[in-house]
LUMPANU-131094 format. One record per atom (N, C-alpha, C, CB): residue number from 0; atom name; z negated, y negated, x negated. Coordinates in Angstrom, 2 decimals, padded with zeros to 5 digits, always signed. Glycine has a CB too. Layout:
<nodes>
[node NUM; 'CA'; [Z; Y; X]] ...
</nodes>
This chain:
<nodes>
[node 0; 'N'; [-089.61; -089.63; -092.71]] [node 0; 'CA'; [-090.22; -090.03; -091.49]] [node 0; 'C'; [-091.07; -091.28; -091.74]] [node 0; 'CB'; [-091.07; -088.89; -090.89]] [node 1; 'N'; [-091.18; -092.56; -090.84]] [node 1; 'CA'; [-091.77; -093.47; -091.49]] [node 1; 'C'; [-093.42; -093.11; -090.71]] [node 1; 'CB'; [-090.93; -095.08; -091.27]] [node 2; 'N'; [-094.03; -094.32; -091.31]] [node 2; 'CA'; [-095.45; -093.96; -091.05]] [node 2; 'C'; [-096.16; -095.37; -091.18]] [node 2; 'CB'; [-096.06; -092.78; -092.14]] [node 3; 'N'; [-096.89; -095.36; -089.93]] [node 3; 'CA'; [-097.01; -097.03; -089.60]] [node 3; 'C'; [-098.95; -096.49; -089.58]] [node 3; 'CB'; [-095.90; -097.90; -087.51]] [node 4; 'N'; [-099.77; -097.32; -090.76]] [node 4; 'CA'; [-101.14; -096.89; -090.56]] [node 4; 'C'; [-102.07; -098.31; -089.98]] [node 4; 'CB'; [-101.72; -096.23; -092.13]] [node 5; 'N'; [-103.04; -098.00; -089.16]] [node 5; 'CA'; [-103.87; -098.83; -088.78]] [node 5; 'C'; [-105.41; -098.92; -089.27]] [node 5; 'CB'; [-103.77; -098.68; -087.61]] [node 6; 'N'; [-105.83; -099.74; -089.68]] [node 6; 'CA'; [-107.05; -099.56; -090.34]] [node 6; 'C'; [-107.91; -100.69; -089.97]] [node 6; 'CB'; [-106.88; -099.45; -091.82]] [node 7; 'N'; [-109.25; -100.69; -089.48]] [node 7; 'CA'; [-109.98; -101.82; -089.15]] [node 7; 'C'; [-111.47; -102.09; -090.42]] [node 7; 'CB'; [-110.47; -101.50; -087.40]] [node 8; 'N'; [-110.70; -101.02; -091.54]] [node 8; 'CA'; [-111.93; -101.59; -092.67]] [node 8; 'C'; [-110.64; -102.26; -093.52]] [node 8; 'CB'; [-113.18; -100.09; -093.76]] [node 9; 'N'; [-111.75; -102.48; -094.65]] [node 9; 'CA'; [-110.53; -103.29; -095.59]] [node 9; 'C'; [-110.08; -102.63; -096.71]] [node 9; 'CB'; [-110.96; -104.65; -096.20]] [node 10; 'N'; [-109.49; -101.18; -096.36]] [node 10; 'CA'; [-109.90; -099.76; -097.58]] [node 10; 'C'; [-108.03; -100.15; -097.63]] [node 10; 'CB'; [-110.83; -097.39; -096.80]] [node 11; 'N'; [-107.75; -099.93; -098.76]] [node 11; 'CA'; [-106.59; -100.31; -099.74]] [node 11; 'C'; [-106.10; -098.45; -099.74]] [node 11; 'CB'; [-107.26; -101.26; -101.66]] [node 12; 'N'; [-106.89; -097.36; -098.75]] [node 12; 'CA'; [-106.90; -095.69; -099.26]] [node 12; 'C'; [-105.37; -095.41; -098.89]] [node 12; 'CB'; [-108.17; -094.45; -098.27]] [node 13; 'N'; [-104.59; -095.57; -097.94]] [node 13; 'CA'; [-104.11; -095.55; -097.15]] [node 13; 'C'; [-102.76; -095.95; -097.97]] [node 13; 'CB'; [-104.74; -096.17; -096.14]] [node 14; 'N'; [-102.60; -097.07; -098.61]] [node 14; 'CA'; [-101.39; -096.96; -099.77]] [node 14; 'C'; [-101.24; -095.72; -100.87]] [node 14; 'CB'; [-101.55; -098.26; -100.71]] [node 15; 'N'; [-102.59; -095.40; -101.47]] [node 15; 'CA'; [-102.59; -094.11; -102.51]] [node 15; 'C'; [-102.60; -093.00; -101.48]] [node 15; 'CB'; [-104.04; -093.98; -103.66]] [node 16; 'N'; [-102.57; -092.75; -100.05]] [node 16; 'CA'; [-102.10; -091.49; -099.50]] [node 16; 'C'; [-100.40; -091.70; -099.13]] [node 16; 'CB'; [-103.10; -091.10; -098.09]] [node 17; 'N'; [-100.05; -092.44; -099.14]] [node 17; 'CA'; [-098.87; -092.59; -097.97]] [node 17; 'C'; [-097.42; -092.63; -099.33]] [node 17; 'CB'; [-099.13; -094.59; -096.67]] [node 18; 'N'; [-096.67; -091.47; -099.61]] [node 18; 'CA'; [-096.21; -090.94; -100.65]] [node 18; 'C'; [-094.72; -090.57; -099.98]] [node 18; 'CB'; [-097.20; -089.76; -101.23]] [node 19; 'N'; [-094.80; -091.33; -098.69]] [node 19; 'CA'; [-093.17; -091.77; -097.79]] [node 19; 'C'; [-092.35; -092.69; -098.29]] [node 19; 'CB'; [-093.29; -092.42; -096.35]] [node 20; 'N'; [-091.14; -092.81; -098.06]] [node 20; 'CA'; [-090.70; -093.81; -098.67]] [node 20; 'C'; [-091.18; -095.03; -097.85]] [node 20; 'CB'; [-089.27; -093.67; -098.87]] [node 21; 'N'; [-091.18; -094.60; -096.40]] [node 21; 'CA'; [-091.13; -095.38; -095.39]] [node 21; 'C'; [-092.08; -095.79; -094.64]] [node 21; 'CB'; [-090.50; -095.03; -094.78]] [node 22; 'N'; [-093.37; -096.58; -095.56]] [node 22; 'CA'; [-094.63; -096.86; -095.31]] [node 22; 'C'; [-095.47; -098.13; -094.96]] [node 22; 'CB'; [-095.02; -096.48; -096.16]] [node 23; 'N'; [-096.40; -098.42; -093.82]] [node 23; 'CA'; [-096.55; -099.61; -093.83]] [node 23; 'C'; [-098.07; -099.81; -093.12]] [node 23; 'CB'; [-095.31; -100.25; -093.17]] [node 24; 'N'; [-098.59; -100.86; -093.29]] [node 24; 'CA'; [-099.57; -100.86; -092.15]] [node 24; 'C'; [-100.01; -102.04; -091.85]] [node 24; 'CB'; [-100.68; -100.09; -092.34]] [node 25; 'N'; [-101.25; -102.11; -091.24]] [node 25; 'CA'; [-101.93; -103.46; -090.57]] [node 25; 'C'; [-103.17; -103.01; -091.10]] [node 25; 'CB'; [-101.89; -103.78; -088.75]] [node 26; 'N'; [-103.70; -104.05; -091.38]] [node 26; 'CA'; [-105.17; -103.17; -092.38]] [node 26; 'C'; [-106.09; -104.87; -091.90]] [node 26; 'CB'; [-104.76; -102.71; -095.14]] [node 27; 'N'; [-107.38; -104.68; -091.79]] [node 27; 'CA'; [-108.44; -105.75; -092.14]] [node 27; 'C'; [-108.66; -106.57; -093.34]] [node 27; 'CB'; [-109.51; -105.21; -092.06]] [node 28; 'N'; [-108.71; -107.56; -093.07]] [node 28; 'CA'; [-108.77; -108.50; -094.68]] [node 28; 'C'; [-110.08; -108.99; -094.17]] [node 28; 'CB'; [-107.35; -110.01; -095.17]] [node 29; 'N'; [-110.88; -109.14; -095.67]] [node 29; 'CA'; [-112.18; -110.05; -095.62]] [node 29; 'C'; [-113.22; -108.64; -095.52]] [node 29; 'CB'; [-112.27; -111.37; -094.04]] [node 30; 'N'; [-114.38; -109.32; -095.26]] [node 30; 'CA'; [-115.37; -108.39; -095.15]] [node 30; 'C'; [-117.10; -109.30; -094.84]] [node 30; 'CB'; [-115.22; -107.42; -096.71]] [node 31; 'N'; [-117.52; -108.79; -093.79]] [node 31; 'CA'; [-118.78; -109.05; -093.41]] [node 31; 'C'; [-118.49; -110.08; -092.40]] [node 31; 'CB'; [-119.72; -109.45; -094.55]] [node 32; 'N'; [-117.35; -110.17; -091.20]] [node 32; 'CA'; [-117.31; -110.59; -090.07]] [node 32; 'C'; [-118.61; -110.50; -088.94]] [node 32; 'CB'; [-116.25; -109.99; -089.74]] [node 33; 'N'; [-118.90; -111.17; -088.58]] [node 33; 'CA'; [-119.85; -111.10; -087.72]] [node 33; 'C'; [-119.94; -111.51; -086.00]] [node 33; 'CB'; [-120.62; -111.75; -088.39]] [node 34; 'N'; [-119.50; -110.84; -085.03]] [node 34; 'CA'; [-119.32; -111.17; -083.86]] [node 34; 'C'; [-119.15; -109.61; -083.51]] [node 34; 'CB'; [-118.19; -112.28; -083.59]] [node 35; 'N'; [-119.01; -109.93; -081.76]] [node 35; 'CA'; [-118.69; -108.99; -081.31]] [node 35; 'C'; [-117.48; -108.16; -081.10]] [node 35; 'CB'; [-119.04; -109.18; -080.65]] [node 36; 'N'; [-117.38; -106.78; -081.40]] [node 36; 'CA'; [-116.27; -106.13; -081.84]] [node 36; 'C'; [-114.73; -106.43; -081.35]] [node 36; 'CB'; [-116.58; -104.88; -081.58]] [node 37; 'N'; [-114.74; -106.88; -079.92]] [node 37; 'CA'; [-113.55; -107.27; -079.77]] [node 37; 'C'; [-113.06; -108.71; -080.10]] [node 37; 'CB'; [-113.33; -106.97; -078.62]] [node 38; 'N'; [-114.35; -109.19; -080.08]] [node 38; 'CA'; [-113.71; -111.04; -081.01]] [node 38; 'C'; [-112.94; -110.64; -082.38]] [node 38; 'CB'; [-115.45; -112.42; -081.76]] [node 39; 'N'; [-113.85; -110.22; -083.22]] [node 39; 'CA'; [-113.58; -109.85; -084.61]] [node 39; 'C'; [-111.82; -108.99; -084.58]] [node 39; 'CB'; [-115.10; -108.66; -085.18]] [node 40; 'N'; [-111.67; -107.94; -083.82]] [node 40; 'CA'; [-110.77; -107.51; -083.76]] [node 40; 'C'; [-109.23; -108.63; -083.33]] [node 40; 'CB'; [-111.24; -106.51; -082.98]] [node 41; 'N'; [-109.49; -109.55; -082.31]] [node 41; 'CA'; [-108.42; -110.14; -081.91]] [node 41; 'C'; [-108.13; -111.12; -083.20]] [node 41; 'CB'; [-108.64; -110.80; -080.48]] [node 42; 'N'; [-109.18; -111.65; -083.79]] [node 42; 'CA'; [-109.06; -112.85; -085.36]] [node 42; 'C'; [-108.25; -111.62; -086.47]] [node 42; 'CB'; [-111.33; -113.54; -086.29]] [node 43; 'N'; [-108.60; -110.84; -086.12]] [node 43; 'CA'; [-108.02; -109.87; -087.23]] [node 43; 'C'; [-106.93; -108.98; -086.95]] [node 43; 'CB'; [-109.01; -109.01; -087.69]] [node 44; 'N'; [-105.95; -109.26; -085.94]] [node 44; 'CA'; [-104.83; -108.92; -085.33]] [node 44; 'C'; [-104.40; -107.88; -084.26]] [node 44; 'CB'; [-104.27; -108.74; -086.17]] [node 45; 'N'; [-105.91; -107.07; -084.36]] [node 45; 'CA'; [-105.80; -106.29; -083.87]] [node 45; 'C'; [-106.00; -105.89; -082.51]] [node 45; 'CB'; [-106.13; -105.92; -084.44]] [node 46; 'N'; [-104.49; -106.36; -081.62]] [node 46; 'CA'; [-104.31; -106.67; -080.60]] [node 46; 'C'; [-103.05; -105.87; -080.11]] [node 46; 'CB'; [-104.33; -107.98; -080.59]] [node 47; 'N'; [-102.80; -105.38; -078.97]] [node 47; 'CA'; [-101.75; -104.49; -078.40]] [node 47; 'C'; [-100.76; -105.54; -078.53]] [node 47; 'CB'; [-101.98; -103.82; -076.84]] [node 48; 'N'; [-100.38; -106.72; -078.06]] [node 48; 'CA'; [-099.08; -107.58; -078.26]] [node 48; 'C'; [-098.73; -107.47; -079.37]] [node 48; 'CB'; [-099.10; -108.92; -078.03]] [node 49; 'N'; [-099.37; -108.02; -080.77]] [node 49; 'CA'; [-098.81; -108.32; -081.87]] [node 49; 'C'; [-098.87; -106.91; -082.85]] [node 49; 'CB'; [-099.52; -109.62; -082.42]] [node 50; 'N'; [-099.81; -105.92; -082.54]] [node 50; 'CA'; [-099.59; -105.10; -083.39]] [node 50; 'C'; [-097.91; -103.77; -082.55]] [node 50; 'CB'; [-101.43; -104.41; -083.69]] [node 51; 'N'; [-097.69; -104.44; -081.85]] [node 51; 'CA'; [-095.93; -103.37; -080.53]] [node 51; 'C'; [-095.63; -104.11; -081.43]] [node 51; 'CB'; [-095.10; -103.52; -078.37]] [node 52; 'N'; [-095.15; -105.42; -081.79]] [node 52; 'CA'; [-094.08; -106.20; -082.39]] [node 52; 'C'; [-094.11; -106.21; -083.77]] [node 52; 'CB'; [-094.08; -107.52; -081.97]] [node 53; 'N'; [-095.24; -105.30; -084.43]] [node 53; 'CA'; [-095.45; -105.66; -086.06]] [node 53; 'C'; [-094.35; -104.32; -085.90]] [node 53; 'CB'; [-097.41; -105.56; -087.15]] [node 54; 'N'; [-094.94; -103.12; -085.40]] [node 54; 'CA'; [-094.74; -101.44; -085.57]] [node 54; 'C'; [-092.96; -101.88; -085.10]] [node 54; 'CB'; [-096.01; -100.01; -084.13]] [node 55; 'N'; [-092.69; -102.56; -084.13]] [node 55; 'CA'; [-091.40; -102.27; -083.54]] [node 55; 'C'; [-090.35; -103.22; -085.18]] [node 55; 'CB'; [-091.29; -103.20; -081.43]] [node 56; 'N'; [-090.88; -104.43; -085.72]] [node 56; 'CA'; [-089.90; -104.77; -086.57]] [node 56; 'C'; [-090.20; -103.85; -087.73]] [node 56; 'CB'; [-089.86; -106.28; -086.88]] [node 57; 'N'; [-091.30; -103.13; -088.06]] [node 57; 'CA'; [-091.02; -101.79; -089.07]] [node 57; 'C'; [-089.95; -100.99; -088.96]] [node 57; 'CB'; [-091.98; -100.82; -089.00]] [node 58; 'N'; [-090.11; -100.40; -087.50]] [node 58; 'CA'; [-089.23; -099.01; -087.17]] [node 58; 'C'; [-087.78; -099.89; -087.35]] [node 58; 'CB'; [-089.54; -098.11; -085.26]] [node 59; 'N'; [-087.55; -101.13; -086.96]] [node 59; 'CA'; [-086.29; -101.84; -086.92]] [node 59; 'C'; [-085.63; -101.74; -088.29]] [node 59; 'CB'; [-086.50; -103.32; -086.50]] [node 60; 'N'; [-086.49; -102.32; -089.57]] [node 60; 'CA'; [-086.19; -102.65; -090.87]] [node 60; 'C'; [-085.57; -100.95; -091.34]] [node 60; 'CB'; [-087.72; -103.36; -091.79]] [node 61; 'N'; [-084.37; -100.53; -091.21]] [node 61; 'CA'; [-084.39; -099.27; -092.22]] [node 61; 'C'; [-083.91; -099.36; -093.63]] [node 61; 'CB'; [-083.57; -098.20; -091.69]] 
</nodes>
């Protein structure tokens, strides 16, 4: 079963749990951003458009 993880810290945990073959995610890079939560979030991808099209070319790639 694949398994698509989302993470808005910059924790690397999420590779040492995920023991699928079929594993992937969108994770935060950097650390000590400073703005308000949804600025920070859109610079850091984490946006309904681009994160449908990250998850949809995962589920695509078998």
């Amino acid at each position: 079963m694949p398994i698509f993880a989302l993470e808005a810290s910059n924790d690397p945990l999420w590779f040492k749990l995920a023991t699928v073959q079929k594993f992937s995610g969108h994770f935060a890079s950097g650390f000590g951003e400073s703005a308000p939560g949804e600025i920070v979030y859109e610079l850091k991808g984490f946006n309904v458009d681009y994160l449908f099209e990250k998850v949809l070319k995962f589920l695509e790639n078998k």
